[in-house]
ZADO-1210 file (C-alpha; in nm, 4 decimals, padded with zeros to 6 digits):
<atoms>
<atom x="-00.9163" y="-00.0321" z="-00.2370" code="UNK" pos="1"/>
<atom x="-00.7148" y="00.2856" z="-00.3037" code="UNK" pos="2"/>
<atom x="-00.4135" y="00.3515" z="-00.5086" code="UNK" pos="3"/>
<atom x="-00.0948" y="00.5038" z="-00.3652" code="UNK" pos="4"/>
<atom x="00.2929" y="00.5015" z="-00.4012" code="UNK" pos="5"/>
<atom x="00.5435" y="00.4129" z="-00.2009" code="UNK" pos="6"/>
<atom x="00.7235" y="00.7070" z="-00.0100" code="UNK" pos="7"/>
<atom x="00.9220" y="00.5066" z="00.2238" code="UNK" pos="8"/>
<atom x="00.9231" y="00.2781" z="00.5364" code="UNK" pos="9"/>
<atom x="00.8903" y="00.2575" z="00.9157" code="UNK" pos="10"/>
<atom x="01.1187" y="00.0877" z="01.1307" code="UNK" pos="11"/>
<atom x="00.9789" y="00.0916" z="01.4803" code="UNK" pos="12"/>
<atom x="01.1856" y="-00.1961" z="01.7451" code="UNK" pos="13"/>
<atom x="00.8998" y="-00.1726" z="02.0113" code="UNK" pos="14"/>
<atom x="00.5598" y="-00.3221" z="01.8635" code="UNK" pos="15"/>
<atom x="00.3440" y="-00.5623" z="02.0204" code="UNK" pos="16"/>
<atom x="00.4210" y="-00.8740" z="01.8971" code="UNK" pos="17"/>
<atom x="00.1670" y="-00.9526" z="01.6220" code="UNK" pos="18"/>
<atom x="00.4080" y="-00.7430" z="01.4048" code="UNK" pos="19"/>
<atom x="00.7121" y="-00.8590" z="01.4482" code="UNK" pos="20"/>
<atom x="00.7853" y="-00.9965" z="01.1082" code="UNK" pos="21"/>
<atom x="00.5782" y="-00.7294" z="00.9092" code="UNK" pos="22"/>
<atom x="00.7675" y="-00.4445" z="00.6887" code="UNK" pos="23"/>
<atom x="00.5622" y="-00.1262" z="00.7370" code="UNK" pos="24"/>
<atom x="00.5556" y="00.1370" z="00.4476" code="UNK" pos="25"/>
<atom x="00.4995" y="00.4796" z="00.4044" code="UNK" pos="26"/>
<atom x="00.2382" y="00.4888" z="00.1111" code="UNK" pos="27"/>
<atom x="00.1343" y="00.8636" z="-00.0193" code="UNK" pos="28"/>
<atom x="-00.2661" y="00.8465" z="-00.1756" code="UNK" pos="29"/>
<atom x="-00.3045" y="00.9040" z="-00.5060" code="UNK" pos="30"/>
<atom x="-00.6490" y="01.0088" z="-00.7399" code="UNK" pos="31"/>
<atom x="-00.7888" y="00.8614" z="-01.0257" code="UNK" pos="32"/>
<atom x="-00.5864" y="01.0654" z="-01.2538" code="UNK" pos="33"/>
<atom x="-00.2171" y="00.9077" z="-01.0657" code="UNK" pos="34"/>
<atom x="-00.1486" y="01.2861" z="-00.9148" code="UNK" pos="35"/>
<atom x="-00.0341" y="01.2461" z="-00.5611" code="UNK" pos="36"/>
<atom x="-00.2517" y="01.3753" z="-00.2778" code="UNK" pos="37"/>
<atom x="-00.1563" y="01.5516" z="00.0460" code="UNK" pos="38"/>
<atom x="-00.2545" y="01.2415" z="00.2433" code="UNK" pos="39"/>
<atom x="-00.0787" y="00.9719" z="00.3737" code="UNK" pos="40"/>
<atom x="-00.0911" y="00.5747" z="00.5418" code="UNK" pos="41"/>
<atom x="00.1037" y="00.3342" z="00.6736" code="UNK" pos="42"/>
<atom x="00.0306" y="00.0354" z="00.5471" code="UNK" pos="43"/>
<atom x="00.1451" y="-00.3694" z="00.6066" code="UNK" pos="44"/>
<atom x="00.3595" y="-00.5256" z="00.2810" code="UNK" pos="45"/>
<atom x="00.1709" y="-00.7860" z="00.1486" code="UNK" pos="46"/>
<atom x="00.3346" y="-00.8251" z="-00.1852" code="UNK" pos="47"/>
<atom x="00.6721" y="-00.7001" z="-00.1317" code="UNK" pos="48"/>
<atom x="00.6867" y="-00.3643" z="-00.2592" code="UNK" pos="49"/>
<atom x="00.9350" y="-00.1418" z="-00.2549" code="UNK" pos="50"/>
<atom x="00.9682" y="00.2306" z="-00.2384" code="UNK" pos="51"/>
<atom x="00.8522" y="00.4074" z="-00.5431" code="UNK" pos="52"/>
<atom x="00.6102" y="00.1480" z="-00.6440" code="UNK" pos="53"/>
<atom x="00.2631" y="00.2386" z="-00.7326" code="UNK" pos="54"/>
<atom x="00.0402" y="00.0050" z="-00.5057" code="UNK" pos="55"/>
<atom x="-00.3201" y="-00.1205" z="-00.4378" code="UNK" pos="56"/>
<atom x="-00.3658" y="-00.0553" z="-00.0531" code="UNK" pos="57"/>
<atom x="-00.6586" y="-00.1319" z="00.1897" code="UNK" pos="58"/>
<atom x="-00.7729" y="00.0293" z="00.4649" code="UNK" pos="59"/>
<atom x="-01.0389" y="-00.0663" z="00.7640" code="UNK" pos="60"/>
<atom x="-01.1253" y="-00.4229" z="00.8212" code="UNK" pos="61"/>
<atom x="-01.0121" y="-00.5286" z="00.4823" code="UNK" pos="62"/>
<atom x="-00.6677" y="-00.4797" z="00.5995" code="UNK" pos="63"/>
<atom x="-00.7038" y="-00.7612" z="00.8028" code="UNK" pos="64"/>
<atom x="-00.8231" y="-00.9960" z="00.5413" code="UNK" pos="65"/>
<atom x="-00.4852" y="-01.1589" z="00.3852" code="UNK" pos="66"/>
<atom x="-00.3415" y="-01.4023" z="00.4316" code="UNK" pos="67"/>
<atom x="-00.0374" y="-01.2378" z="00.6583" code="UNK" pos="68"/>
<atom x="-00.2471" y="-00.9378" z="00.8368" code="UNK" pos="69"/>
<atom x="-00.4928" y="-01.2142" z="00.9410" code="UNK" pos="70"/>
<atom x="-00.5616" y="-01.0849" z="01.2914" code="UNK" pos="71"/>
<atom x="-00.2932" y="-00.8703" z="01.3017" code="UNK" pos="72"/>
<atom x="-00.3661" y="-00.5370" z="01.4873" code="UNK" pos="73"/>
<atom x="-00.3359" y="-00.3600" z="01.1244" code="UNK" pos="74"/>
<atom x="-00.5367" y="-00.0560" z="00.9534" code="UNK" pos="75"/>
<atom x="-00.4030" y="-00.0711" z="00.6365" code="UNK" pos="76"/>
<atom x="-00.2421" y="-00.3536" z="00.3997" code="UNK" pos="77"/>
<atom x="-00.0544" y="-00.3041" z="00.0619" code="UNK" pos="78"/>
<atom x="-00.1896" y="-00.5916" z="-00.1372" code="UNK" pos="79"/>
<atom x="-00.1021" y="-00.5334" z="-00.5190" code="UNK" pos="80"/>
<atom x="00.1846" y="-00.3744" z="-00.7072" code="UNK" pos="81"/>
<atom x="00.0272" y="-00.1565" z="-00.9871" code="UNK" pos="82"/>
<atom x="00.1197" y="-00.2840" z="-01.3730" code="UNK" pos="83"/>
<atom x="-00.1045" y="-00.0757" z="-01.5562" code="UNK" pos="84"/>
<atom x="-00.3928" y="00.1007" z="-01.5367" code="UNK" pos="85"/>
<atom x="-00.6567" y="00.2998" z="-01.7532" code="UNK" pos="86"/>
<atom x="-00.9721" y="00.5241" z="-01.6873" code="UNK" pos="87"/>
<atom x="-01.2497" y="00.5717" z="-01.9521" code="UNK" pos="88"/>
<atom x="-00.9816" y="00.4043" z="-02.2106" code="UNK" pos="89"/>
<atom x="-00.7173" y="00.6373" z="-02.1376" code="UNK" pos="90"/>
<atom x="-00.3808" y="00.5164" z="-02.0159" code="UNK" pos="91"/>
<atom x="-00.3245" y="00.6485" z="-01.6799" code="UNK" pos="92"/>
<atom x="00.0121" y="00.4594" z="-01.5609" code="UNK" pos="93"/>
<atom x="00.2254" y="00.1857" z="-01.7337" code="UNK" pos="94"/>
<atom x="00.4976" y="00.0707" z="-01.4975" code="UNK" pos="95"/>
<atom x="00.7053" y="-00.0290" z="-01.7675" code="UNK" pos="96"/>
<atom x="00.7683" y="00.2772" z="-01.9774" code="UNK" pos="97"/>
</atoms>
């Protein structure tokens, strides 16, 4: 699992049909510290997310291991929406402040 925000969406009308009903976002990578890398995935919503969220994402075969990406032709699945979270007791991101 990585950690990432949402930067947006991707409409596309011609898909093969496995993805019809799947929203596609744009989610920018971020480091253990929340700063936002130079690095980028489009990822399968899971969970509903919505742009500026920060997000739990998965990439590789564990993409395809919910529920909805279930043999889906998917690489990447955003599976959590990001409350808080801490490193070595420090608070790195509360979403509610």
């Amino acid at each position: 699992m990585q950690i990432g925000r949402v930067v947006g969406s991707v409409v596309a009308t011609q898909k093969d049909a496995r993805l019809t009903t799947l929203k596609l976002l744009v989610v920018q990578v971020h480091d253990h510290e929340n700063r936002a890398l130079e690095q980028y995935v489009v990822a399968v919503d899971a969970v509903q997310a919505g742009t500026g969220d920060l997000v739990l994402f998965a990439t590789g075969s564990s993409a395809r291991q919910t529920e909805l990406t279930e043999g889906k032709p998917c690489d990447a699945v955003v599976m959590a929406v990001v409350d808080s979270w801490d490193v070595d007791g420090k608070n790195v991101y509360e979403k509610w402040r």
